[in-house]
C-alpha positions in Angstrom: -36.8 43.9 -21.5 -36.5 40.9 -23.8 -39.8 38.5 -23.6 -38.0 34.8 -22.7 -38.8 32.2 -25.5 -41.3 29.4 -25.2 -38.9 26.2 -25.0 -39.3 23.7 -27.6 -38.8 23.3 -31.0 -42.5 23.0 -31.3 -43.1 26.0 -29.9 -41.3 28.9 -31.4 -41.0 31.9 -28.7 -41.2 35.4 -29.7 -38.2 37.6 -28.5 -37.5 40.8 -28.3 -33.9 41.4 -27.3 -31.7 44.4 -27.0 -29.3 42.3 -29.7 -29.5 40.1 -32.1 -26.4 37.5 -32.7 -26.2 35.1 -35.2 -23.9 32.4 -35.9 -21.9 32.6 -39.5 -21.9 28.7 -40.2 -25.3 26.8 -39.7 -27.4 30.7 -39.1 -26.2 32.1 -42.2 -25.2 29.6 -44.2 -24.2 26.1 -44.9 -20.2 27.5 -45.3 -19.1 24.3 -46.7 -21.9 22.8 -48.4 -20.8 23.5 -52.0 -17.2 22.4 -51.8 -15.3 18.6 -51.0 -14.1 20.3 -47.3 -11.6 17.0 -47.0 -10.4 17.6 -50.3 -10.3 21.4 -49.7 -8.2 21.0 -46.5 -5.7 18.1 -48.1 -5.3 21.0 -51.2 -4.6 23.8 -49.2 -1.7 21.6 -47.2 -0.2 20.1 -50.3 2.3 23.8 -50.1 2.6 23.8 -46.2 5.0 22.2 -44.2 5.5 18.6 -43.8 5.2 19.1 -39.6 2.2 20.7 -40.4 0.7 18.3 -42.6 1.6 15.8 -40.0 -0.1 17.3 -37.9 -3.0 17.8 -39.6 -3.3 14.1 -40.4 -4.3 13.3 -36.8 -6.9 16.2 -37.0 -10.7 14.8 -38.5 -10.6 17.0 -41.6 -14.3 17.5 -41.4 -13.6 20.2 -38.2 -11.4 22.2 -39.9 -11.4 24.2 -36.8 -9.7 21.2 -35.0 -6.4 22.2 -36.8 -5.7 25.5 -35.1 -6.5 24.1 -31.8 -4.0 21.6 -32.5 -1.3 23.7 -33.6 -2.1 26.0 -31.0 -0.9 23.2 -28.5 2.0 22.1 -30.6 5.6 23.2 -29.9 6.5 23.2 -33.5 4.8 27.2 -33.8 2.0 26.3 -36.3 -0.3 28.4 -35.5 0.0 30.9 -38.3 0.6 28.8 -40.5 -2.4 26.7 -40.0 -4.1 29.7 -39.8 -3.1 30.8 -43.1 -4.6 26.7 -44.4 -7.7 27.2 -42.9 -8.6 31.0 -44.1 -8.2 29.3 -47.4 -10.7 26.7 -47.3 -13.0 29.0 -45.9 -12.5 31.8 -48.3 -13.6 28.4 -50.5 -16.7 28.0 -49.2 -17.4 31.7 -48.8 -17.5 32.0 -52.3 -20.4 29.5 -53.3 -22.2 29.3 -50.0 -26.0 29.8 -50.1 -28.2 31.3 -47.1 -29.7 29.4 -45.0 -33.2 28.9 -45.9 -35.5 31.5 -43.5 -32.4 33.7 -43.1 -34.0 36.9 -45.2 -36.9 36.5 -43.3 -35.4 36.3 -39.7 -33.5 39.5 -40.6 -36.4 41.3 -41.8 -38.4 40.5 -38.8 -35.7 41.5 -36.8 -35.1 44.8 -38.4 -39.0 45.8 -38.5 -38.9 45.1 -34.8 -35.9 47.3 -34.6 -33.5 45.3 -33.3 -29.9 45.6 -33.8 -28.0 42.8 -35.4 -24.2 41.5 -35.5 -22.0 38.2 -36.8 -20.3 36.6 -33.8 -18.6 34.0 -35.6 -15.6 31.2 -35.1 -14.5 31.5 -38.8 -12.3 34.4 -40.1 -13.1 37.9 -41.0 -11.9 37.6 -44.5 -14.4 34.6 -45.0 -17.3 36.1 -43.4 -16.4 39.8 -45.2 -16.3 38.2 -48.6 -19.5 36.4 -47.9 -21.8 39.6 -46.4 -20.2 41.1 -49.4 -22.1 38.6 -51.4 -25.2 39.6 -50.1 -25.3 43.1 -50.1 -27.4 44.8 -48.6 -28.9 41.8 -46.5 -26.0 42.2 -43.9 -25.8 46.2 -44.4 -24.7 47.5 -41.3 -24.0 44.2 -39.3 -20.8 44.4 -37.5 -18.8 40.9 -37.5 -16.7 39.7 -34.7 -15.1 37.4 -36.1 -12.0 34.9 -34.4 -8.7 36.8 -33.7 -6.2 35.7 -36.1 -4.1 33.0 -34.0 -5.9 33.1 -31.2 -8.0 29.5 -31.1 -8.5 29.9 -27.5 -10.9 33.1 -28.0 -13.0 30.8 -30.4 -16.3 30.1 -29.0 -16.8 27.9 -26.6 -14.9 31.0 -25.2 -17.4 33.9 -23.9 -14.8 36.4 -25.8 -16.3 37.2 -28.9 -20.0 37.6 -27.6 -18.7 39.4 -24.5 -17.1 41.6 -27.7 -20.7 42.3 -29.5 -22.5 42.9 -26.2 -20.0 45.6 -25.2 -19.8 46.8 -29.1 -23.5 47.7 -28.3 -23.4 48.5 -24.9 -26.6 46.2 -23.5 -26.3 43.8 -20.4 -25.4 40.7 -21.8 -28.5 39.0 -20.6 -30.9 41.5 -22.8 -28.8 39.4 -26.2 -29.9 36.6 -28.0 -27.4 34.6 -29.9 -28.7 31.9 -32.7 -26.2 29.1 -32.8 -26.1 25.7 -34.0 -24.0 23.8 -31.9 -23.1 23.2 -28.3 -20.5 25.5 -28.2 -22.6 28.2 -29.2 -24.7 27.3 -26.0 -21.6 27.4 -23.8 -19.8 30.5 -25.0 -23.5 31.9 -24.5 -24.4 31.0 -20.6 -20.6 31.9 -19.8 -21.3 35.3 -21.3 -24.9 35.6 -19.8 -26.2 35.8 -23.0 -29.3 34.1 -24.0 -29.3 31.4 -27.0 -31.8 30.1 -29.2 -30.4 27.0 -30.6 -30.9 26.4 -34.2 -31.5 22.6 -34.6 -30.6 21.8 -38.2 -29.5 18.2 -37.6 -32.1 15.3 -36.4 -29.7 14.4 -33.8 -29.5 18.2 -32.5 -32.6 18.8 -30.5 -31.9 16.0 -28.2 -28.4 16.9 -27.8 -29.5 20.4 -27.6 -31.6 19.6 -24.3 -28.8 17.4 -22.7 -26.9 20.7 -22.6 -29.5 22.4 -21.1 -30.9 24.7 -23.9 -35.0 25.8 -23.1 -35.3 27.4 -26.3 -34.5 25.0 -29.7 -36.0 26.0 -33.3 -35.7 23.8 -36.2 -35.8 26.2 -38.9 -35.3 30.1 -38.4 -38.6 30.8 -39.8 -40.0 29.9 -36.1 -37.8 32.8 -34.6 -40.8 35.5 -34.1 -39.9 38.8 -32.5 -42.2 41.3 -30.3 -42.7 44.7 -32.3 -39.4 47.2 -30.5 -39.2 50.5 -29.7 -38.8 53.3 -32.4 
């Protein structure tokens, strides 16, 4: 059975879970970091069409997640052609994103304490693909469940894609951990009865971390300690 983490960021708990999820954008890496993601998004609209560039100029262009919930609730039908926009930015950033600092370690710890790994992840497969590919053999054998193409609504804060890994590995949901960086990490987690270690990498995220009710906050993954596993 897993060993609950200490709460705090000041006080890293050790873990032992059944499964190990991690987050692709914040976890893994900074996705966007290394490209202009307005200027990205306004680029990769410039050949779409002008209802959905319309609608994309209500959407903040810093979420470019925001856009395929938007079309999603549009009656124009959108939705695949904003999804087509968005894989393009973030194939973008998937090809000059660097890991998160602590990242090699965490796995490392994680795979001497023998504890199976997977990507549960709101950005697209292709992105996340061509970025594990980058890294070879850091994510070797890490499955990634990744959005459904078109299907916004399965997007975390939605329990769907973690209630995918946990079954994927066949563990009771409450034996995972999930790292995540936001609050809808922490919601798709308690609505799939997984546990979450949030991954404070803002100032402002511990505090909003604990409004939502998270006992276990890091500020850098290289507080994430695991309990030697099973052979």
């Amino acid at each position: 059975m897993p060993t609950q983490p200490a709460a705090g960021p000041e006080r890293p708990g050790a873990s032992s879970p059944a499964a190990l999820f991690l987050d692709c954008d914040g976890p893994i890496c900074d996705l966007f970091r290394h490209i202009d993601l307005p200027a990205a998004y306004a680029a990769a609209l410039v050949c779409r069409s002008r209802r959905l560039r319309d609608l994309a100029d209500r959407v903040d262009s810093d979420d470019l997640l925001a856009i395929l919930r938007a079309a999603a609730t549009d009656q124009a039908g959108l939705l695949a052609e904003a999804e087509e926009t968005v894989c393009q930015v973030e194939m973008l950033g998937a090809k000059t994103a660097t890991l998160t600092p602590g990242l090699r370690g965490l796995i490392g710890r994680a795979r001497a304490a023998h504890i199976p790994m997977a990507i549960v992840t709101n950005n697209s497969l292709s992105a996340v693909s061509l970025l594990a590919d980058r890294f070879r053999p850091l994510f070797s054998g890490m499955r990634i469940f990744a959005r459904p193409p078109q299907r916004p609504d399965l997007m975390k804060p939605a329990p769907y894609l973690l209630l995918q890994a946990v079954a994927h590995f066949g563990r009771p949901p409450e034996a995972a951990v999930l790292i995540g960086d936001s609050e809808s990490d922490i919601e798709a987690a308690r609505a799939a009865h997984v546990q979450v270690i949030a991954y404070a990498n803002k100032p402002d995220k511990p505090e909003r971390f604990r409004a939502a009710g998270t006992m276990t906050i890091v500020t850098a993954l290289d507080q994430v300690r695991f309990l030697p596993g099973p052979r």
